[in-house]
PyMOL Python script that loads the backbone (N, CA, C, O; Angstrom):
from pymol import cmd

cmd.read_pdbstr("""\
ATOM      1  N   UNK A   1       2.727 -39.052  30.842  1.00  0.00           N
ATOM      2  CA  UNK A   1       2.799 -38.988  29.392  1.00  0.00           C
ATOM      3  C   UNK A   1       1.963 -37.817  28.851  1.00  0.00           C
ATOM      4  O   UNK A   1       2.262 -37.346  27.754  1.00  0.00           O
ATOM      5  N   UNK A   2       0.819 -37.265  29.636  1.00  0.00           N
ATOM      6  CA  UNK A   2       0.072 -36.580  28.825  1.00  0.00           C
ATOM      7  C   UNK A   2       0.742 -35.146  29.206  1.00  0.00           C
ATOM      8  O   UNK A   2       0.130 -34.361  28.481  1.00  0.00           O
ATOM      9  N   UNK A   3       1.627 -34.440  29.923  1.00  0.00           N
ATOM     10  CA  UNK A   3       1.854 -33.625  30.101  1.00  0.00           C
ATOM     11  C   UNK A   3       3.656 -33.610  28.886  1.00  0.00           C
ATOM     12  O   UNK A   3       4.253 -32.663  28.373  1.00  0.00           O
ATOM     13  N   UNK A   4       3.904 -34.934  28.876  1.00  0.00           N
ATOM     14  CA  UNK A   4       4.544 -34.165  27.877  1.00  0.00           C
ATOM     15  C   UNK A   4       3.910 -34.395  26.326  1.00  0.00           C
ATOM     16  O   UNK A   4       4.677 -34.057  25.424  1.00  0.00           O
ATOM     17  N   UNK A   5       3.007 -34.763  26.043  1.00  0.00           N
ATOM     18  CA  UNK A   5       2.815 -34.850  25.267  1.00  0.00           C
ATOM     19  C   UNK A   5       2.601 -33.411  23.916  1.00  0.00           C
ATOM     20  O   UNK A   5       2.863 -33.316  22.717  1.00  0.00           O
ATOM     21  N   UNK A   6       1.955 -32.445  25.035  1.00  0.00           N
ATOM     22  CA  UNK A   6       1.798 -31.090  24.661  1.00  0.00           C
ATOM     23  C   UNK A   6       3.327 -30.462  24.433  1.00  0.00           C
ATOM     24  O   UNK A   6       3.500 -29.535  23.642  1.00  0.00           O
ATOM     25  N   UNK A   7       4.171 -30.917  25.024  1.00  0.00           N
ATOM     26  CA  UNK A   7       5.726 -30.243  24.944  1.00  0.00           C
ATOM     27  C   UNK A   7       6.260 -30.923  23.590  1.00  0.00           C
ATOM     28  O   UNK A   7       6.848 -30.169  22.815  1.00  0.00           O
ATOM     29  N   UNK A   8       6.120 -32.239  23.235  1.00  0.00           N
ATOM     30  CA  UNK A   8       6.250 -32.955  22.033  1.00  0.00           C
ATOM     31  C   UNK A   8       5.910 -32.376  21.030  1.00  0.00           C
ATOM     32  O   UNK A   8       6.727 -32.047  20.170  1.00  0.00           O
ATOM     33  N   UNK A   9       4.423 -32.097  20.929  1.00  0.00           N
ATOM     34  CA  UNK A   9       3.768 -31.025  19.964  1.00  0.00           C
ATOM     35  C   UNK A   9       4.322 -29.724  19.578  1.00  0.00           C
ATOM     36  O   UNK A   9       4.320 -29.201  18.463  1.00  0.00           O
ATOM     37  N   UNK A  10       4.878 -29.216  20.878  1.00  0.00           N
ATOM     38  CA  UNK A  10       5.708 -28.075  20.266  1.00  0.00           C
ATOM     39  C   UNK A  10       6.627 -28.167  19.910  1.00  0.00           C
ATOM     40  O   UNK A  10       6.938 -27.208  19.204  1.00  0.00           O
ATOM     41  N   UNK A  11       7.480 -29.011  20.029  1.00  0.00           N
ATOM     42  CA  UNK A  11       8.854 -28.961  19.753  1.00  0.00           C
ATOM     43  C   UNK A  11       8.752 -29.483  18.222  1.00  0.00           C
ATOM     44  O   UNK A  11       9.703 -29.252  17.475  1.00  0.00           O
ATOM     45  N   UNK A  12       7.407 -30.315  17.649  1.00  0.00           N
ATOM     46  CA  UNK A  12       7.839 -31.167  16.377  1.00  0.00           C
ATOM     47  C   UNK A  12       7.106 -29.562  15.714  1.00  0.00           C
ATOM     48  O   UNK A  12       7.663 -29.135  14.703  1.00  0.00           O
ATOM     49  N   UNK A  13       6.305 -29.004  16.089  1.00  0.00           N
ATOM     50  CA  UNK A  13       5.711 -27.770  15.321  1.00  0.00           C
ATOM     51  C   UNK A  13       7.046 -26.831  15.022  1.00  0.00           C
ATOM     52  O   UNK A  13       7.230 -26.560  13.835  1.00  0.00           O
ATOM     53  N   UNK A  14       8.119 -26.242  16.114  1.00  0.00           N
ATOM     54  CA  UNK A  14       9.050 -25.648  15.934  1.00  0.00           C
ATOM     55  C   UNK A  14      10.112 -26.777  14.231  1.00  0.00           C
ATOM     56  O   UNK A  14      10.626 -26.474  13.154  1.00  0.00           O
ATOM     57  N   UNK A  15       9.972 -27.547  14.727  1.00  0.00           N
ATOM     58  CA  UNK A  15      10.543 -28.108  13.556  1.00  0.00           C
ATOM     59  C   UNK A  15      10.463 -28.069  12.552  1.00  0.00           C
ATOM     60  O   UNK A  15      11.354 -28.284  11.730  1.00  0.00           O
ATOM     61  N   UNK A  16       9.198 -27.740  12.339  1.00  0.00           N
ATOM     62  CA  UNK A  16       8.153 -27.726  11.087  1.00  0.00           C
ATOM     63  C   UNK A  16       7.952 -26.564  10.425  1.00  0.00           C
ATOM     64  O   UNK A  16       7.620 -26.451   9.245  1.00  0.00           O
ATOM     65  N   UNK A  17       8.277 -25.222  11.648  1.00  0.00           N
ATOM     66  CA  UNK A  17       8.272 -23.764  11.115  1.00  0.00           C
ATOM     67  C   UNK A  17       9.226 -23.720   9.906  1.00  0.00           C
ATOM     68  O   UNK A  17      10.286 -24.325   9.747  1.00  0.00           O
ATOM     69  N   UNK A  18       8.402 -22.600   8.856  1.00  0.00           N
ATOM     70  CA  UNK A  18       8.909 -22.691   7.740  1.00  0.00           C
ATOM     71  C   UNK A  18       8.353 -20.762   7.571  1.00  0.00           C
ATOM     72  O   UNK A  18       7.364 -20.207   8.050  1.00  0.00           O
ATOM     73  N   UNK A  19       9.153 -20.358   6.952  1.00  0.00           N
ATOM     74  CA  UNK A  19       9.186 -18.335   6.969  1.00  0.00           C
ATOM     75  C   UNK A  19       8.829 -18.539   5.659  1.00  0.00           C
ATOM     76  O   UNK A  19       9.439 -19.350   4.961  1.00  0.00           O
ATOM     77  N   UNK A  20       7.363 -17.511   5.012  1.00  0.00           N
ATOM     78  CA  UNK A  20       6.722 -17.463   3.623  1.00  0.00           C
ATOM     79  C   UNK A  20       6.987 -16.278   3.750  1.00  0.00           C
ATOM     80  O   UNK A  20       7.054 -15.490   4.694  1.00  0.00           O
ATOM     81  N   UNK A  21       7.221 -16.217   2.040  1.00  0.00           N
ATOM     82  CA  UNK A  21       7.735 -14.771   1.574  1.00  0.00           C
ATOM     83  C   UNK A  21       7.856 -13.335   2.420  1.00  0.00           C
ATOM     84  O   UNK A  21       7.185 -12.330   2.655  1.00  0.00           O
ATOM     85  N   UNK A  22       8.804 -13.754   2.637  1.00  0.00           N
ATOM     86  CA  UNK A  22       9.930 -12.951   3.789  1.00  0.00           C
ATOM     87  C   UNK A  22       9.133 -12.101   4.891  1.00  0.00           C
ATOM     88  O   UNK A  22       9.356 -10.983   5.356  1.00  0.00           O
ATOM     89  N   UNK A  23       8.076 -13.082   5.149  1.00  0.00           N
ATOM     90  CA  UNK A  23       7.543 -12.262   6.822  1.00  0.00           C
ATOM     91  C   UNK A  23       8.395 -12.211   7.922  1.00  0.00           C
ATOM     92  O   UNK A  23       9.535 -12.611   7.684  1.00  0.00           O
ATOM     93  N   UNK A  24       8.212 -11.903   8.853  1.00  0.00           N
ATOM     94  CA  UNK A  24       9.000 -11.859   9.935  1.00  0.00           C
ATOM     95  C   UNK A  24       8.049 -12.724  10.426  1.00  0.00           C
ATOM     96  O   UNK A  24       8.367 -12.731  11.616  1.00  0.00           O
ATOM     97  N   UNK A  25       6.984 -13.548  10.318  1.00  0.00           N
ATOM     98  CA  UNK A  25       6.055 -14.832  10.786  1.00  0.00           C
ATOM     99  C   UNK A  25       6.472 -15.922  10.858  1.00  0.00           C
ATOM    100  O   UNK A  25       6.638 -16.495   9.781  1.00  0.00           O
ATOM    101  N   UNK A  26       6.818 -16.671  12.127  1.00  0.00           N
ATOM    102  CA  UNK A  26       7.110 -17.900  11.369  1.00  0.00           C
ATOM    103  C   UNK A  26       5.575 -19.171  11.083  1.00  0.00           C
ATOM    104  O   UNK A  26       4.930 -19.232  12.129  1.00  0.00           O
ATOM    105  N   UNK A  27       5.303 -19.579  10.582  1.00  0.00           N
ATOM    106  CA  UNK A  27       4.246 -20.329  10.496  1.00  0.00           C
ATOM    107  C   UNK A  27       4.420 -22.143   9.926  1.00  0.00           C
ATOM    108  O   UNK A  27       5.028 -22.638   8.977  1.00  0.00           O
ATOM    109  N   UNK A  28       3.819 -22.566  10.702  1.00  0.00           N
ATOM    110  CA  UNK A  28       3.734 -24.308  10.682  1.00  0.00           C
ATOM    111  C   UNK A  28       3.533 -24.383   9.343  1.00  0.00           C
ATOM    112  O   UNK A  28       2.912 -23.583   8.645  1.00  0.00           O
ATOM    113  N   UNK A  29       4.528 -26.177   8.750  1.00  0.00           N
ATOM    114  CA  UNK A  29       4.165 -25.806   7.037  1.00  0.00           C
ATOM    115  C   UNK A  29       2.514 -26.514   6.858  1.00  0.00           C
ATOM    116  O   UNK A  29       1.783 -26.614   5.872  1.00  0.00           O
ATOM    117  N   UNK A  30       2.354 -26.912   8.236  1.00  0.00           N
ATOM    118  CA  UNK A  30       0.722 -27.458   7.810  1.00  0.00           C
ATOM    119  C   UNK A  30      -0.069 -26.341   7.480  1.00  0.00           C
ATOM    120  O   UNK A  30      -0.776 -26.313   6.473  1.00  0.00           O
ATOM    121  N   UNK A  31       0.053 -25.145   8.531  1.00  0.00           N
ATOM    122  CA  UNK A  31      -1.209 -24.336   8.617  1.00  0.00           C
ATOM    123  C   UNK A  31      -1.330 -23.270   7.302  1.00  0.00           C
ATOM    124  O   UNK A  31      -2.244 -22.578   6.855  1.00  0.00           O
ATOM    125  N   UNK A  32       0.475 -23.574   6.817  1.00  0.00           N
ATOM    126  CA  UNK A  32       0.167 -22.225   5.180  1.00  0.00           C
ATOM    127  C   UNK A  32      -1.066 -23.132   4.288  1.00  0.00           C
ATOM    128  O   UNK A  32      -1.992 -22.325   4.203  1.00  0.00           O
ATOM    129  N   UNK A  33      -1.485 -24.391   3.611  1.00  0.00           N
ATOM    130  CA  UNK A  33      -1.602 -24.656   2.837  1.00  0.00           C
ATOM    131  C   UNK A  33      -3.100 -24.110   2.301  1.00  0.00           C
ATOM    132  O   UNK A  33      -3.082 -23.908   1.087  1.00  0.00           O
ATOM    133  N   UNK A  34      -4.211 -23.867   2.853  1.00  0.00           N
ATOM    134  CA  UNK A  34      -5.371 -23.684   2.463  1.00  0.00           C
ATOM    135  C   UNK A  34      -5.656 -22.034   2.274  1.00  0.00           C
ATOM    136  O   UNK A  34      -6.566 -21.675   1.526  1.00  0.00           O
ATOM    137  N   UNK A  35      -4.674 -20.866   3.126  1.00  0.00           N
ATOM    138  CA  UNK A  35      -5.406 -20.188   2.720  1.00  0.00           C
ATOM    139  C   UNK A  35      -4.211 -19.228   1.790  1.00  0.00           C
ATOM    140  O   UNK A  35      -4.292 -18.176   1.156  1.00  0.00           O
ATOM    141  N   UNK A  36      -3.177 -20.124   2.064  1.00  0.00           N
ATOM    142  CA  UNK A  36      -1.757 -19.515   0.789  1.00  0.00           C
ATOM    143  C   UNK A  36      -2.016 -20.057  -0.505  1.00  0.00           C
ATOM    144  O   UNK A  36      -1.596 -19.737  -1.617  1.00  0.00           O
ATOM    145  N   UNK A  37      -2.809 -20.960  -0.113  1.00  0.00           N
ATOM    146  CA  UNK A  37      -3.147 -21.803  -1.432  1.00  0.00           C
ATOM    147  C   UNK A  37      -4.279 -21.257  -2.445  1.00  0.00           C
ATOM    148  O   UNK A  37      -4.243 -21.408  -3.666  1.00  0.00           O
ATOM    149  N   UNK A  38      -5.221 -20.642  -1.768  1.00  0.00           N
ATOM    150  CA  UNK A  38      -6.021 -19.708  -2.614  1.00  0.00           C
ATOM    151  C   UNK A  38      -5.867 -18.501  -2.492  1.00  0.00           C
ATOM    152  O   UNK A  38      -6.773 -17.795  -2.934  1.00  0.00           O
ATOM    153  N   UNK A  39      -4.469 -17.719  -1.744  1.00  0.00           N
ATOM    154  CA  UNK A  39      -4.364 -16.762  -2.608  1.00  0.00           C
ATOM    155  C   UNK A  39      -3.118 -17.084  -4.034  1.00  0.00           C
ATOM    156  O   UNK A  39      -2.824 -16.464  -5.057  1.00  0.00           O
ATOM    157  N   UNK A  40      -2.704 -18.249  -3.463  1.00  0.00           N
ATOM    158  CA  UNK A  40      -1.924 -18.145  -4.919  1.00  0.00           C
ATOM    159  C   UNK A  40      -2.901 -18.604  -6.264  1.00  0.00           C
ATOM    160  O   UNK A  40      -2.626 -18.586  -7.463  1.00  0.00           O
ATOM    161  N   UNK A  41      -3.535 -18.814  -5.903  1.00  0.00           N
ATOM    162  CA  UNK A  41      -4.715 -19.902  -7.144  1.00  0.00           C
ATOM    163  C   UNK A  41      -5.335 -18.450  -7.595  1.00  0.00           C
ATOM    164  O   UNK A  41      -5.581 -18.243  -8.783  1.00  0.00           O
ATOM    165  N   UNK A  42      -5.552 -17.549  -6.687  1.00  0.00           N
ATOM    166  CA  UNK A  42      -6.526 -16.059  -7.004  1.00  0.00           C
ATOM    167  C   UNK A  42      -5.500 -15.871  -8.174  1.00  0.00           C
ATOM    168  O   UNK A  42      -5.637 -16.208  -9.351  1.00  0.00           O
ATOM    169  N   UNK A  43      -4.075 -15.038  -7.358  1.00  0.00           N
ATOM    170  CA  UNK A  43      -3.127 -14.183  -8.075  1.00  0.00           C
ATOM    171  C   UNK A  43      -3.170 -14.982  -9.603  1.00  0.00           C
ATOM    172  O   UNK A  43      -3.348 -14.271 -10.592  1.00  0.00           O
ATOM    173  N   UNK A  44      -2.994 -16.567  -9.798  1.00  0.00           N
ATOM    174  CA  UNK A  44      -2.887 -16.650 -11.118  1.00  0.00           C
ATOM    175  C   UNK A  44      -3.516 -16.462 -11.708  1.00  0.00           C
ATOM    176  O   UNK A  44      -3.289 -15.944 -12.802  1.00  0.00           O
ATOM    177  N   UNK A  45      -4.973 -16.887 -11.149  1.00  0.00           N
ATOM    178  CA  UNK A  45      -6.376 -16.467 -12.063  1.00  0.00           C
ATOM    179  C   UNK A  45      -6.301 -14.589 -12.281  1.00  0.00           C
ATOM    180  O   UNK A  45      -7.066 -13.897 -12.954  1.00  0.00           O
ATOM    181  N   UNK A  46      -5.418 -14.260 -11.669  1.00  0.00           N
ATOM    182  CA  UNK A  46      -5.928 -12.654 -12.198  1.00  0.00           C
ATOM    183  C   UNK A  46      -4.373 -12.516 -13.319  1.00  0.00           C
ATOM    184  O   UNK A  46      -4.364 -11.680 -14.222  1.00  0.00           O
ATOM    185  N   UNK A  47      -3.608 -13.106 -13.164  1.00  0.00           N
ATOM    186  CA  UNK A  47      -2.489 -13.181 -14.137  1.00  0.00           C
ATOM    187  C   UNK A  47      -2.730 -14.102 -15.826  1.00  0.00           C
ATOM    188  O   UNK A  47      -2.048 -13.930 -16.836  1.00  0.00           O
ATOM    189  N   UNK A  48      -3.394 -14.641 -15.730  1.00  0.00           N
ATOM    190  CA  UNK A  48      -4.124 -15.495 -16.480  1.00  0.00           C
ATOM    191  C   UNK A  48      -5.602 -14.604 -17.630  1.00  0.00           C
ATOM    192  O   UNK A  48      -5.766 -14.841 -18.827  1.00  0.00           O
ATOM    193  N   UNK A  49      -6.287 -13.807 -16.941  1.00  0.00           N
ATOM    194  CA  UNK A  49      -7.072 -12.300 -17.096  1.00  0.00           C
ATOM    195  C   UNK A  49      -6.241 -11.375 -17.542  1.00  0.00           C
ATOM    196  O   UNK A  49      -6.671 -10.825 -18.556  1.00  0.00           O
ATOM    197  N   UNK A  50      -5.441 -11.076 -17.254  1.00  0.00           N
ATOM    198  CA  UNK A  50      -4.315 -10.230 -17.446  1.00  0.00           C
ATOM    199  C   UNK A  50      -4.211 -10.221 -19.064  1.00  0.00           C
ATOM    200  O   UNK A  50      -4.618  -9.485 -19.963  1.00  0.00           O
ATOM    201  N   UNK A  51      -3.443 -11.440 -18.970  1.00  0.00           N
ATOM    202  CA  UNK A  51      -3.091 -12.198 -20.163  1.00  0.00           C
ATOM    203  C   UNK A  51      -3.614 -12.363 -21.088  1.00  0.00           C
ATOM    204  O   UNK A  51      -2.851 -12.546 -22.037  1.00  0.00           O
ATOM    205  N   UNK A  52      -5.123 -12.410 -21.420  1.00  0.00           N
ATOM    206  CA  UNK A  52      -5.936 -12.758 -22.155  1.00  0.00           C
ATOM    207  C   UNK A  52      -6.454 -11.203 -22.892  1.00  0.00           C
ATOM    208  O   UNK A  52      -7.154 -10.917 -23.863  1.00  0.00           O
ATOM    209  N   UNK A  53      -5.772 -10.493 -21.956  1.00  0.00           N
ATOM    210  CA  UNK A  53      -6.588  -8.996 -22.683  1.00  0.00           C
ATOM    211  C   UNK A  53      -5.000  -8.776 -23.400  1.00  0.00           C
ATOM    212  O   UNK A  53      -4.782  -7.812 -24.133  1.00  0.00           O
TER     213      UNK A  53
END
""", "prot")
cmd.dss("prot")
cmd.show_as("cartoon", "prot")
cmd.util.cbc("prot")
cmd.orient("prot")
């Protein structure tokens, strides 16, 4: 069991691949969230600045 267990893992990760704004990357949708997540939180805060002037 423990040897496939690692093959399990990949195959549910391949499942899970999800392509962000049109990289040629593919990346797990777990691993975008923390640091796609503050650059999108940046970009608004500077769109938001933007805005205010």
């Amino acid at each position: 069991m423990c040897l496939n267990e690692g093959r399990r893992k990949k195959e549910e990760a391949k499942r899970k691949e999800v392509r962000t704004k049109g990289e040629g990357t593919n990346k797990q949708a777990g691993s975008i969230s923390k640091n796609e997540g503050r650059k999108q939180k940046a970009t608004e805060r500077k769109q938001v600045r933007r805005e205010k002037k």
